[in-house]
SETOR-36246 format. One line per 10 residues: number of its first residue (from 0); their letters; for each residue x, y, z of N, C-alpha, C, O. Coordinates in steps of 0.2 Angstrom, whole numbers, padded with zeros to 4 digits, always signed. Layout:
# SETOR-36246
NUM> A> X Y Z X Y Z X Y Z X Y Z; ... $
END
This chain:
# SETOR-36246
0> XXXXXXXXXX> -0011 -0078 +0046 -0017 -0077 +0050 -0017 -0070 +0053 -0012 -0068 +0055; -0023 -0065 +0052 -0024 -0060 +0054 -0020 -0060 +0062 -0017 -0065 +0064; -0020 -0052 +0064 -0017 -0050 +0071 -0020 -0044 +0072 -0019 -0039 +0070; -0024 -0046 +0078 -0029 -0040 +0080 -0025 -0037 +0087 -0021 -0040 +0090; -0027 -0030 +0088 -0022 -0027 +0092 -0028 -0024 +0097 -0033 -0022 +0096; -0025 -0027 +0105 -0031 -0026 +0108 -0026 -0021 +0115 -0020 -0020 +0114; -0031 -0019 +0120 -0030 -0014 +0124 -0035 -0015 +0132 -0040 -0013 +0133; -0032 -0019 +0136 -0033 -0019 +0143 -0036 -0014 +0146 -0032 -0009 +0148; -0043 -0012 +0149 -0044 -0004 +0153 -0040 -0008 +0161 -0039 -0004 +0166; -0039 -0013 +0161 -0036 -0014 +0168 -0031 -0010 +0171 -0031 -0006 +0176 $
10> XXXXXXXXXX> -0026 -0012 +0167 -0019 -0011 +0165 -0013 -0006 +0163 -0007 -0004 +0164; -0021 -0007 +0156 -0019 -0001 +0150 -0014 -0004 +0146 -0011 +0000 +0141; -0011 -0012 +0146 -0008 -0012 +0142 -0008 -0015 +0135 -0012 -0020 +0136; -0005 -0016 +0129 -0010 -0015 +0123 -0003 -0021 +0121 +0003 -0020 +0121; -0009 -0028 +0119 -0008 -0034 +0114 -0009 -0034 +0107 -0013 -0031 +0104; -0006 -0039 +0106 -0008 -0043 +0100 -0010 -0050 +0098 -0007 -0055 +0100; -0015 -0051 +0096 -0017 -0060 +0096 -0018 -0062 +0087 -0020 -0059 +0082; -0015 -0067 +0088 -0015 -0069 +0080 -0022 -0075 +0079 -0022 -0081 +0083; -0026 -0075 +0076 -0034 -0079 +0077 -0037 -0080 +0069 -0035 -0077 +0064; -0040 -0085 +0069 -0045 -0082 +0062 -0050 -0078 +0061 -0053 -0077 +0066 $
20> XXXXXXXXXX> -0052 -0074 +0054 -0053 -0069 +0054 -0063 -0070 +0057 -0067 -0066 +0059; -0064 -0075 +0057 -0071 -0080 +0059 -0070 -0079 +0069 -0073 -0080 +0074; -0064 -0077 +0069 -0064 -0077 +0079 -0062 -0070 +0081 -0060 -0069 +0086; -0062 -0065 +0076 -0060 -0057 +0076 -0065 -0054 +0082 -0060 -0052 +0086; -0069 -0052 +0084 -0072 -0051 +0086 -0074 -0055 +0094 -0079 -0053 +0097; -0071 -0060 +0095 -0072 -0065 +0101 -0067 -0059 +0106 -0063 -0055 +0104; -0069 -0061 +0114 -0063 -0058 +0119 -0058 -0060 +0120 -0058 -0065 +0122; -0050 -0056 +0122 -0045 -0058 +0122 -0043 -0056 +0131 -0043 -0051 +0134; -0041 -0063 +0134 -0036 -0058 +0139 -0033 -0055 +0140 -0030 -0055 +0134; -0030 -0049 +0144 -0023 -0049 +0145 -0017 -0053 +0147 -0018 -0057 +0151 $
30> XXXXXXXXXX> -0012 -0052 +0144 -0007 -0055 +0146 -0006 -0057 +0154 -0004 -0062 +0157; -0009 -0052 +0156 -0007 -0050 +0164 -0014 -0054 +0166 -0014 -0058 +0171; -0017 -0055 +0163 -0024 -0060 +0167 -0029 -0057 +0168 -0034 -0060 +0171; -0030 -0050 +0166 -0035 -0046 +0166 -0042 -0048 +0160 -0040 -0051 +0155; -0047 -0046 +0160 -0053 -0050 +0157 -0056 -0042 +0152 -0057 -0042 +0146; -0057 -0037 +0155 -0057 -0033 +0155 -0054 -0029 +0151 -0052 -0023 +0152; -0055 -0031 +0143 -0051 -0030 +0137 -0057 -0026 +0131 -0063 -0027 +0130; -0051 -0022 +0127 -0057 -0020 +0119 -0052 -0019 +0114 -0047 -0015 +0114; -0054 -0022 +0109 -0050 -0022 +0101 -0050 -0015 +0099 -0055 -0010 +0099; -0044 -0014 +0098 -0043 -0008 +0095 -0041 -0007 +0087 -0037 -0010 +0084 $
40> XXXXXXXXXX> -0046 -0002 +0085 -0047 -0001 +0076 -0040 +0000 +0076 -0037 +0004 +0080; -0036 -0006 +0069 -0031 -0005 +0064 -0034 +0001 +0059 -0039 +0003 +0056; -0028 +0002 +0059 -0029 +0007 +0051 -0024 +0004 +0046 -0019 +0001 +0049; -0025 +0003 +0039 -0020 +0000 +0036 -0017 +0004 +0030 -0022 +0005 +0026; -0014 +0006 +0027 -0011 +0011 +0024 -0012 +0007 +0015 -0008 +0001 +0014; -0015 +0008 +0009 -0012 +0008 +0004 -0008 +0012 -0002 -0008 +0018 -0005; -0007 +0009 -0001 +0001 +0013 -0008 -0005 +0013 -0015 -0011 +0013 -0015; -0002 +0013 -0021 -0003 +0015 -0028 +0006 +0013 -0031 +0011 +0016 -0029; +0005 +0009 -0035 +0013 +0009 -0039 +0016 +0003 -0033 +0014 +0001 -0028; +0023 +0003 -0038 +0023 -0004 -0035 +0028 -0003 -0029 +0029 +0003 -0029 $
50> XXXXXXXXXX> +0031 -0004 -0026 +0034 -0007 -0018 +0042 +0000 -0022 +0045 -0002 -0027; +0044 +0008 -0018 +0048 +0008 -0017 +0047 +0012 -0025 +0052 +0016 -0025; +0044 +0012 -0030 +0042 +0017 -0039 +0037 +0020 -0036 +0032 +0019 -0032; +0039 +0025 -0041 +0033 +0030 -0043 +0027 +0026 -0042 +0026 +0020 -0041; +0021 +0032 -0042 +0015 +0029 -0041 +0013 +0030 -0048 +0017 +0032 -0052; +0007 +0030 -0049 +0003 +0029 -0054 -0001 +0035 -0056 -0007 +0036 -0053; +0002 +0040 -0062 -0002 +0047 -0062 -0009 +0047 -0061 -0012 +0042 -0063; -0011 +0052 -0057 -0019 +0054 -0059 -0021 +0054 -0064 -0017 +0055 -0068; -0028 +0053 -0068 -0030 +0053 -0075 -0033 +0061 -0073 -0035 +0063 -0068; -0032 +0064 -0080 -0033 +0073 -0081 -0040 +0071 -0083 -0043 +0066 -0084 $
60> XXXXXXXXXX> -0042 +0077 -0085 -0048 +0080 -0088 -0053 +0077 -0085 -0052 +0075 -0079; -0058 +0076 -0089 -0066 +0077 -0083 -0072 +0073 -0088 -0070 +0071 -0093; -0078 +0072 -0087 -0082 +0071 -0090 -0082 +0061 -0091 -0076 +0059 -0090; -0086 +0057 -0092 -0088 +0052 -0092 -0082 +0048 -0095 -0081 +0043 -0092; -0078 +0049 -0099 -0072 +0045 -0100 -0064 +0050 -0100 -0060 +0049 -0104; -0063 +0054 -0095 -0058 +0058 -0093 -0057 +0065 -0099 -0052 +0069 -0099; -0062 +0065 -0102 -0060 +0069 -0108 -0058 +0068 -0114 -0057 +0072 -0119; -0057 +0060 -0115 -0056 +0059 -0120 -0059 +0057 -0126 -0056 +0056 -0131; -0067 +0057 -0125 -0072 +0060 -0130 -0076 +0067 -0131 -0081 +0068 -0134; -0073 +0070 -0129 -0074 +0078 -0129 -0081 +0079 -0125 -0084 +0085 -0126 $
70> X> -0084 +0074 -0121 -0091 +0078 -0119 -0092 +0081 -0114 -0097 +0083 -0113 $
END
């Protein structure tokens, strides 16, 4: 189950709630009891290659298939 990370203007202090991705956007309390809350954008990081290996070269060259029909 998704876990959205939310931030109290009451308080100031910043939770977590685990919901379906269908209730992402619904309001969450504060812990403390405060009503007074706003979901804070995640950023989510992805990799290329597998977990821990190299990553996967760039392709060279240029043109509609990298160069490799000469156009």
């Amino acid at each position: 189950m998704p876990r959205y990370e939310f931030r109290c203007r009451a308080c100031g202090d910043t939770f977590e709630v685990s919901r379906p991705m269908v209730e992402a956007s619904a309001p969450a309390a504060c812990p403390q009891g405060h009503d007074d809350t706003v979901k804070l954008l995640s950023t989510v990081a992805v990799a290329r290659g597998a977990a821990g290996g190299p990553s996967a070269p760039a392709p060279s060259g240029g043109g509609c298939c990298g160069g490799a029909c000469g156009c």
